[in-house]
MDTraj code that builds the backbone (N, CA, C; nanometers):
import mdtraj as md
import numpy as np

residues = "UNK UNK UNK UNK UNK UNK UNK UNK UNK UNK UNK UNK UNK UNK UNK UNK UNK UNK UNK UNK UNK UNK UNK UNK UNK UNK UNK UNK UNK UNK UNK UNK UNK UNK UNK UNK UNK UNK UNK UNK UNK UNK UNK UNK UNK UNK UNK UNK UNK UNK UNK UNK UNK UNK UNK UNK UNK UNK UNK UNK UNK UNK UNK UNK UNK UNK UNK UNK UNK UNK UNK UNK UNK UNK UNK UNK UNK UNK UNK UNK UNK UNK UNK UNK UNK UNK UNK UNK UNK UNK UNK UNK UNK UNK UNK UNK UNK UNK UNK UNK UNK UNK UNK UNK UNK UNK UNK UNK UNK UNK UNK UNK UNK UNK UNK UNK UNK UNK UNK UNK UNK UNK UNK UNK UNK UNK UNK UNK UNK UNK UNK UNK UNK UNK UNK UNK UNK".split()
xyz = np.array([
    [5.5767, 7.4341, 3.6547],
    [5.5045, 7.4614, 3.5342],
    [5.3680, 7.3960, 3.5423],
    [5.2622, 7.4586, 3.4802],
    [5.1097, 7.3822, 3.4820],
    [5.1013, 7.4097, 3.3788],
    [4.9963, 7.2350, 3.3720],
    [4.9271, 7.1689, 3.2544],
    [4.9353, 7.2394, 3.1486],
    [4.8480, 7.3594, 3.1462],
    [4.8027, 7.4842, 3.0470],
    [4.9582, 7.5345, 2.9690],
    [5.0312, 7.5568, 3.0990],
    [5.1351, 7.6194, 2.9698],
    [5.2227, 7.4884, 2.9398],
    [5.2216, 7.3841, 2.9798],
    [5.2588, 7.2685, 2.9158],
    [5.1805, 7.2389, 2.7570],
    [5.0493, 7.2768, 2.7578],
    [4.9759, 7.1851, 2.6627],
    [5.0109, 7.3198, 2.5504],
    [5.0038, 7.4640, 2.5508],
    [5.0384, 7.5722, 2.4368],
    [5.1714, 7.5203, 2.3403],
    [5.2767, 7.4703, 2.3974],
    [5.3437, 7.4259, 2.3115],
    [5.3679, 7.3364, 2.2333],
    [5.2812, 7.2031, 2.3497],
    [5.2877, 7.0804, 2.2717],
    [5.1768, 7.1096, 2.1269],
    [5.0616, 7.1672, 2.1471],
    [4.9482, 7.2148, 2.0544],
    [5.0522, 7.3003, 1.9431],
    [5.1294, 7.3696, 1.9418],
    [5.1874, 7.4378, 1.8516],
    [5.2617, 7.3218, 1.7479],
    [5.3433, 7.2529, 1.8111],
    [5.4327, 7.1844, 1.7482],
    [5.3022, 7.0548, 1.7023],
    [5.2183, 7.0382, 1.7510],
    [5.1190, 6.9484, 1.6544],
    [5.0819, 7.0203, 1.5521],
    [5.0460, 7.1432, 1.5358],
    [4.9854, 7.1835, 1.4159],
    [5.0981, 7.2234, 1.3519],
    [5.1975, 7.2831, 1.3671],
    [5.3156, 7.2715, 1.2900],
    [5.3344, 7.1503, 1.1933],
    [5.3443, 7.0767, 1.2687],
    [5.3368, 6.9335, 1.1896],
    [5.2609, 6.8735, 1.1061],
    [5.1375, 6.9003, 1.1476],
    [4.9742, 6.8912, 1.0704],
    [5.0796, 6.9499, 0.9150],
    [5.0486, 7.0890, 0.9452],
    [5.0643, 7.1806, 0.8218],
    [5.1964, 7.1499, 0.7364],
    [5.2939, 7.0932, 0.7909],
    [5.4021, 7.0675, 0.7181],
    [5.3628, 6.9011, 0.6706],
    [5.3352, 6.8086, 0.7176],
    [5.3046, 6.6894, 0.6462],
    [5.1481, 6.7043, 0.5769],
    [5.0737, 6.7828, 0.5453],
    [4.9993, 6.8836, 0.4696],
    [5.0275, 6.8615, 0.3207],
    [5.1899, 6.9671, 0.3116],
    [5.1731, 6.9476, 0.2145],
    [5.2389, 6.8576, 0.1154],
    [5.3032, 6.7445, 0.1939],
    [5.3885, 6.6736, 0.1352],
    [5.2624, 6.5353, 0.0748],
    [5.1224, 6.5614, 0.1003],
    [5.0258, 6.4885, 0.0856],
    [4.9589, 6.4639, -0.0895],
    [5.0599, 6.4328, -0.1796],
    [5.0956, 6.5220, -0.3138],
    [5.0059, 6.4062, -0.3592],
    [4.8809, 6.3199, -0.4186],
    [4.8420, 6.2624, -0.4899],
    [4.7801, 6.2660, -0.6175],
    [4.7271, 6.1982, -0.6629],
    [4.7271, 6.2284, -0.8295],
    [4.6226, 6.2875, -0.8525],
    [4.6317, 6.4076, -0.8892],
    [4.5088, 6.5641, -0.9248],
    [4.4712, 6.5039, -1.0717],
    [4.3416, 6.5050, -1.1069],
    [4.2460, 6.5288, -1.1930],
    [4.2163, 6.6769, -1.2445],
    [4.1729, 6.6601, -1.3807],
    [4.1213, 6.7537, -1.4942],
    [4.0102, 6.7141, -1.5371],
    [3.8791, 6.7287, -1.5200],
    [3.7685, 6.6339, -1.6227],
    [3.7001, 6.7411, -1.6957],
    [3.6888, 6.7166, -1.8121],
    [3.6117, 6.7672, -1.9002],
    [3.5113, 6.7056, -1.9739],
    [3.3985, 6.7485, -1.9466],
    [3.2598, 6.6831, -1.9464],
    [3.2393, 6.6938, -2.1186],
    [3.1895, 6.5594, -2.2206],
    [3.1620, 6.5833, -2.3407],
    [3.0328, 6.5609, -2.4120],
    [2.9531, 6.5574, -2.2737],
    [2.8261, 6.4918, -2.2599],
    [2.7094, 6.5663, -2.1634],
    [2.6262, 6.6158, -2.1775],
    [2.5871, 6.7197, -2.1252],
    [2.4729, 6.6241, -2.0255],
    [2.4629, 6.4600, -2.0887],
    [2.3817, 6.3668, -1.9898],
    [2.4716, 6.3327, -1.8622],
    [2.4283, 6.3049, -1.8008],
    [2.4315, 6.2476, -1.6315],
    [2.4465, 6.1335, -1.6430],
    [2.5085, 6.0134, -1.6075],
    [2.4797, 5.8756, -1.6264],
    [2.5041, 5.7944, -1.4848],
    [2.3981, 5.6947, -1.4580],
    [2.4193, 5.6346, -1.3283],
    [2.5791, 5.6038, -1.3508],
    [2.6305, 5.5964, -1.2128],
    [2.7593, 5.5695, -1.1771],
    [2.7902, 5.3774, -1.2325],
    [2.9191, 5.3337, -1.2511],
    [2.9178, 5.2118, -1.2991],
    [3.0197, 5.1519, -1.2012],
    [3.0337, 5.0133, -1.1731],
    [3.0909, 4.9633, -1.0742],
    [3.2317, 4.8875, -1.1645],
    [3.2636, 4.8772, -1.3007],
    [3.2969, 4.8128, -1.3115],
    [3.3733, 4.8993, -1.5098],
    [3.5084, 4.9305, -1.4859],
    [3.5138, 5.0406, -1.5987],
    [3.6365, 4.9321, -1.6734],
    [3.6395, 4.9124, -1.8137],
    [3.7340, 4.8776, -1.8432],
    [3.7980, 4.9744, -1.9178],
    [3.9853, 4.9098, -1.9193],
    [4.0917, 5.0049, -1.9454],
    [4.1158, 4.9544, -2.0825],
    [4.1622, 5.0651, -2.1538],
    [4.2054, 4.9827, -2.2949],
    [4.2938, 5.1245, -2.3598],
    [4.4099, 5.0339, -2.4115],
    [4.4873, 5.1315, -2.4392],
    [4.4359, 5.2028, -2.6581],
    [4.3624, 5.1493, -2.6850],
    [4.3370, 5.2341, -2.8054],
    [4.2123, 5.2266, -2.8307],
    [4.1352, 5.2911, -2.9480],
    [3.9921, 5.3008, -2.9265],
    [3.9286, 5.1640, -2.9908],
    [3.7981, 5.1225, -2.9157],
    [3.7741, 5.0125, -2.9164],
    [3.7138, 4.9743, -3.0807],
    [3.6899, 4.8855, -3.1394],
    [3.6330, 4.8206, -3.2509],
    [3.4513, 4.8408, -3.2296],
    [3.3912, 4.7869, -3.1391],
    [3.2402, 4.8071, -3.1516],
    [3.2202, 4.9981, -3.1039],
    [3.0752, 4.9877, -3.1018],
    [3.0856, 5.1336, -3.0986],
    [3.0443, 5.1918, -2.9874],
    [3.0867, 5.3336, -2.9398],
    [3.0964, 5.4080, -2.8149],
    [3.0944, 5.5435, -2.8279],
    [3.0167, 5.5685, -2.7444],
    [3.0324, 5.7501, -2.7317],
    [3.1357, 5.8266, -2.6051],
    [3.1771, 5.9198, -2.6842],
    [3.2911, 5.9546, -2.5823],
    [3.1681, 6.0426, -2.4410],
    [3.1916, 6.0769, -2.3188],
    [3.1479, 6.1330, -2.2364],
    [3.2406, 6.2261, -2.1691],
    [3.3694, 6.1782, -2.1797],
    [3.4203, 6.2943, -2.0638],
    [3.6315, 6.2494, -2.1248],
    [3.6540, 6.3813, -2.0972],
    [3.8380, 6.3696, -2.0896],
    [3.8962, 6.3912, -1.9334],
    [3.9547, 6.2814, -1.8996],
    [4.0281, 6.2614, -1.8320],
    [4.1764, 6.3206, -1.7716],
    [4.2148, 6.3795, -1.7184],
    [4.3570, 6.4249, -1.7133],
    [4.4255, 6.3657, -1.5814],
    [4.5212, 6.3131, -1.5444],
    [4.5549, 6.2403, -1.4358],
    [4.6727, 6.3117, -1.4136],
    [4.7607, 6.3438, -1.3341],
    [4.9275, 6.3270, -1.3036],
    [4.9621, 6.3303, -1.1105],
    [5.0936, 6.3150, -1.1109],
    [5.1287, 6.3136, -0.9888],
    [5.2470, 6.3550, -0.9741],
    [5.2978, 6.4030, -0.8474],
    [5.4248, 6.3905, -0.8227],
    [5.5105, 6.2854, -0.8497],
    [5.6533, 6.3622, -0.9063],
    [5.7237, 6.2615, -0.9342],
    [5.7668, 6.1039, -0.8394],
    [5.7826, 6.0247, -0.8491],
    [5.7830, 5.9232, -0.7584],
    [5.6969, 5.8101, -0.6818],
    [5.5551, 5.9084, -0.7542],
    [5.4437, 5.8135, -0.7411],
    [5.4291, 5.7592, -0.8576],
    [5.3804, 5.6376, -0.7974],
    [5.3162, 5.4939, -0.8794],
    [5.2382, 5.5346, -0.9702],
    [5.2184, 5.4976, -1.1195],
    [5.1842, 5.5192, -1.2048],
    [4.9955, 5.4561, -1.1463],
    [5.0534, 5.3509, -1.0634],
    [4.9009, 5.2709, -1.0931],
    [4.8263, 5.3618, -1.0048],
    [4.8519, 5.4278, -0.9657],
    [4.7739, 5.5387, -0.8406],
    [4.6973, 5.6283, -0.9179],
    [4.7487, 5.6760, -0.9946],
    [4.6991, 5.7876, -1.0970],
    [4.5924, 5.7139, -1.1731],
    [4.6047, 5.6036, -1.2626],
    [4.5061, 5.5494, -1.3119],
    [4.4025, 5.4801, -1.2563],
    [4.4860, 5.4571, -1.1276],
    [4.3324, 5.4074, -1.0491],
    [4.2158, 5.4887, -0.9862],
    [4.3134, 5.6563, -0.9801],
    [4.2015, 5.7581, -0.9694],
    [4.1581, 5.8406, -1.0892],
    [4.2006, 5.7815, -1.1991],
    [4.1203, 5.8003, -1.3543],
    [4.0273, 5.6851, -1.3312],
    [4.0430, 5.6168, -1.3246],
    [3.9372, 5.4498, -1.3471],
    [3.8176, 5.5323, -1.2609],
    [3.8538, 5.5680, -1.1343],
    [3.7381, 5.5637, -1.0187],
    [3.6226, 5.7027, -1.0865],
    [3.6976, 5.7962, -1.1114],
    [3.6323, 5.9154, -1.1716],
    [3.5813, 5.8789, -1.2812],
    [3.6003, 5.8067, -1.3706],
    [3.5219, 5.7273, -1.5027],
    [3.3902, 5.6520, -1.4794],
    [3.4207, 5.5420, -1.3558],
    [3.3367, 5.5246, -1.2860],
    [3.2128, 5.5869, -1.2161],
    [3.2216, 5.7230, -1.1195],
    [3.1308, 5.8010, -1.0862],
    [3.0734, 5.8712, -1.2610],
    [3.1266, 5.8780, -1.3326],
    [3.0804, 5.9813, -1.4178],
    [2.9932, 5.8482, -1.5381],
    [3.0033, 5.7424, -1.4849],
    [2.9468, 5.6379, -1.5644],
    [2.9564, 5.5674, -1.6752],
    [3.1208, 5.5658, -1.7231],
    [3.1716, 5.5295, -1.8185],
    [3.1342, 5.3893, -1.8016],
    [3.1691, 5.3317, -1.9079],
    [3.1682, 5.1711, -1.9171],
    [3.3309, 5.1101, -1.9145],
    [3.4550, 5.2357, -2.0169],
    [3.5626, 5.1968, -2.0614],
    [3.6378, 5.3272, -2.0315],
    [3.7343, 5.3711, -2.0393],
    [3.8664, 5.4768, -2.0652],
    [3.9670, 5.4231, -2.1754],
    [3.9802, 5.4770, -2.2276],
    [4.0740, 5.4968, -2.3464],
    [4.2226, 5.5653, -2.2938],
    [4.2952, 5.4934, -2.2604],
    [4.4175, 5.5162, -2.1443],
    [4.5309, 5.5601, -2.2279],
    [4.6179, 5.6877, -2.2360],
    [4.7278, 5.7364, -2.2815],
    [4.7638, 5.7590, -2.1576],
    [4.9303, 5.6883, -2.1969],
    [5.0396, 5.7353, -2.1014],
    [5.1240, 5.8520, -2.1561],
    [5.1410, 5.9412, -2.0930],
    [5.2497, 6.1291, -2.1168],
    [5.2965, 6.1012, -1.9773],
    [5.3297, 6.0167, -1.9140],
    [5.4479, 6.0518, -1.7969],
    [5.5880, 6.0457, -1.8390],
    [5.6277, 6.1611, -1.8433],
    [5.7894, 6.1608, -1.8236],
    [5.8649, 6.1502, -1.7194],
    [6.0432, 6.0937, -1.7863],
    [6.1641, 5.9983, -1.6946],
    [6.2096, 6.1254, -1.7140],
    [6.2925, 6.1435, -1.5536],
    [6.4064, 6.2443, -1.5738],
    [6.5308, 6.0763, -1.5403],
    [6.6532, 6.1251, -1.5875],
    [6.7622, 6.0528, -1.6031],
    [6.7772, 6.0390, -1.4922],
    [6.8990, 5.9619, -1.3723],
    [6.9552, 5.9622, -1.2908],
    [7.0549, 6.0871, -1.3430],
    [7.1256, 6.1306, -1.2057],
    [7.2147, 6.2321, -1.1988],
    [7.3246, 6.1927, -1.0566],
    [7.4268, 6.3109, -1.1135],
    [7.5574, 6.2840, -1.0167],
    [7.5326, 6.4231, -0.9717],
    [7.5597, 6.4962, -0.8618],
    [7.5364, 6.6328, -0.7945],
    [7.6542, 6.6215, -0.7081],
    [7.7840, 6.7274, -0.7110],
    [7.8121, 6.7620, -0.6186],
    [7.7779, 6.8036, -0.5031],
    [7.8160, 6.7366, -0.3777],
    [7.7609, 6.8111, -0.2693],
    [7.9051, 6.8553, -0.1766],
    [7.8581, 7.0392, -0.1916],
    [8.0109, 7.1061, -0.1406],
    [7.9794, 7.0881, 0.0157],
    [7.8986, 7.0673, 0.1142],
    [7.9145, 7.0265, 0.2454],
    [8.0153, 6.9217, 0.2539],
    [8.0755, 6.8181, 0.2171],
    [8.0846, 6.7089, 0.2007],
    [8.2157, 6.6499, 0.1469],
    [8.2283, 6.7698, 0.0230],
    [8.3140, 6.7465, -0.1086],
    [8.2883, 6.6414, -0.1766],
    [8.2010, 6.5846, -0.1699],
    [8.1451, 6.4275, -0.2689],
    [8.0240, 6.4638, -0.3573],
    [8.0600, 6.3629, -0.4517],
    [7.9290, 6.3360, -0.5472],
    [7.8447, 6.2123, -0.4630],
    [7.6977, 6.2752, -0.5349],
    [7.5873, 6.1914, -0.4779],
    [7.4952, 6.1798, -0.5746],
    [7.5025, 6.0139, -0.6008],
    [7.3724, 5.9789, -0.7125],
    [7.2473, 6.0038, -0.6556],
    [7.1540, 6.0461, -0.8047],
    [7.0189, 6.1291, -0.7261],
    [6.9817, 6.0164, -0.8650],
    [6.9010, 5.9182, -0.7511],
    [6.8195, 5.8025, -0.9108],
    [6.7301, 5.9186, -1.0038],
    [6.7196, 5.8476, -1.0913],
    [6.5566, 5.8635, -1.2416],
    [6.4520, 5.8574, -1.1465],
    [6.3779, 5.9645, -1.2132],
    [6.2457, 5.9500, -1.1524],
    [6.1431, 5.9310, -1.2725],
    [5.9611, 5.8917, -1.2421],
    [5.9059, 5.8937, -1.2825],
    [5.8125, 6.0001, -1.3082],
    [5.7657, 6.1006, -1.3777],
    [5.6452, 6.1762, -1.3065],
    [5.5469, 6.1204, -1.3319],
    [5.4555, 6.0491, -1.3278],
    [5.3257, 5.9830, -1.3972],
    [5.1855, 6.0685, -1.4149],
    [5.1941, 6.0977, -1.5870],
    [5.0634, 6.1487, -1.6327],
    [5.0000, 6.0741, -1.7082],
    [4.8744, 6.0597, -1.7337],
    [4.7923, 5.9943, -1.8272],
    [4.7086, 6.0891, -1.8566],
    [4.6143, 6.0562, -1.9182],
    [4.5080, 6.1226, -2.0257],
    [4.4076, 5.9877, -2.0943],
    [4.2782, 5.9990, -2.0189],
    [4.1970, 5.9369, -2.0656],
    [4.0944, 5.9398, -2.1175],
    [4.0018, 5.9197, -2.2278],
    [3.8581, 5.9428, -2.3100],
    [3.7812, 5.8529, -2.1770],
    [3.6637, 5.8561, -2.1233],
    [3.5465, 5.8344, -2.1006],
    [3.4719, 5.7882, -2.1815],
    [3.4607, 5.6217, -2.2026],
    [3.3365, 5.6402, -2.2963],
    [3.2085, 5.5370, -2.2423],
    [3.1407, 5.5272, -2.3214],
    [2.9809, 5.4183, -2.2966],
    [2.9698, 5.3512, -2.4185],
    [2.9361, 5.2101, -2.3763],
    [2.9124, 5.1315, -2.4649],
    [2.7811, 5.2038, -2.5836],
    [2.7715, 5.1845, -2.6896],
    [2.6277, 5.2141, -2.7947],
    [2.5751, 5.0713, -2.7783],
    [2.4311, 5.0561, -2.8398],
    [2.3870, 4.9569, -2.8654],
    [2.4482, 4.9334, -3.0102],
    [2.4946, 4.8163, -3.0375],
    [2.4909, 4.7284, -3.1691],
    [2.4285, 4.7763, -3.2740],
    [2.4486, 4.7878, -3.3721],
    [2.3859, 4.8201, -3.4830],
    [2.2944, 4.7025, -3.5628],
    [2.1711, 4.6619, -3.5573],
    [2.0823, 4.5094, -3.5875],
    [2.0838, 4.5185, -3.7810],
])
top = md.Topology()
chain = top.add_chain()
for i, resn in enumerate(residues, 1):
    res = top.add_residue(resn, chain, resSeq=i)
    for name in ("N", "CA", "C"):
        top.add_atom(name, md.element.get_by_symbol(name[0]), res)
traj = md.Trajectory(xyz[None], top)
């Protein structure tokens, strides 16, 4: 056998693989909806707060976060934080909507046994964008 038709198969079964660990590459997808028709330099530094703040702020943008079930909640909000960030928020206004599915018992007829399948998480959030106002003197 030579090289060449050695390397056609190994090349197949790499991109096979490519394309199947592809799509198991499931991280937390964004929704943004712009409420602000200004541009704002990007900010290095966004704080989280779970209700709307006491001094005053303008909203800029809605947030939508989720992920596959089983990912880390903090993954999702840390790619809400970062997108708040480019879009130049100062703060996010952080709602959690991720839903628990229960643990479960599943027959498995290969087998004849039951098999616990744990609770999962799906993790969604939903966040306001906002910018500090100046103070009122």
């Amino acid at each position: 056998m030579t090289t060449s038709s050695l390397r056609t198969p190994l090349l197949i079964a790499v991109a096979i693989t490519a394309i199947s660990l592809g799509g198991c590459a499931g991280g937390p997808q964004l929704q943004v909806k712009p409420l602000s028709a200004t541009h704002y330099t990007p900010t290095s530094l966004v704080t989280t707060l779970t209700a709307p703040p006491q001094r005053p702020y303008m909203p800029i943008a809605e947030i939508d976060g989720s992920a596959p079930a089983g990912t880390a909640p903090a993954q999702v909000v840390a790619a809400i934080t970062k997108r708040a960030a480019e879009l130049g928020a100062d703060a996010i206004i952080l709602h959690d909507e991720s839903r628990s599915t229960p643990a479960q018992m599943q027959f498995n007829p290969s087998g004849g046994l039951y098999q616990n399948t744990p609770g999962q998480v799906t993790p969604a959030f939903s966040a306001e964008a906002i910018r500090w106002l100046p103070a009122a003197k």
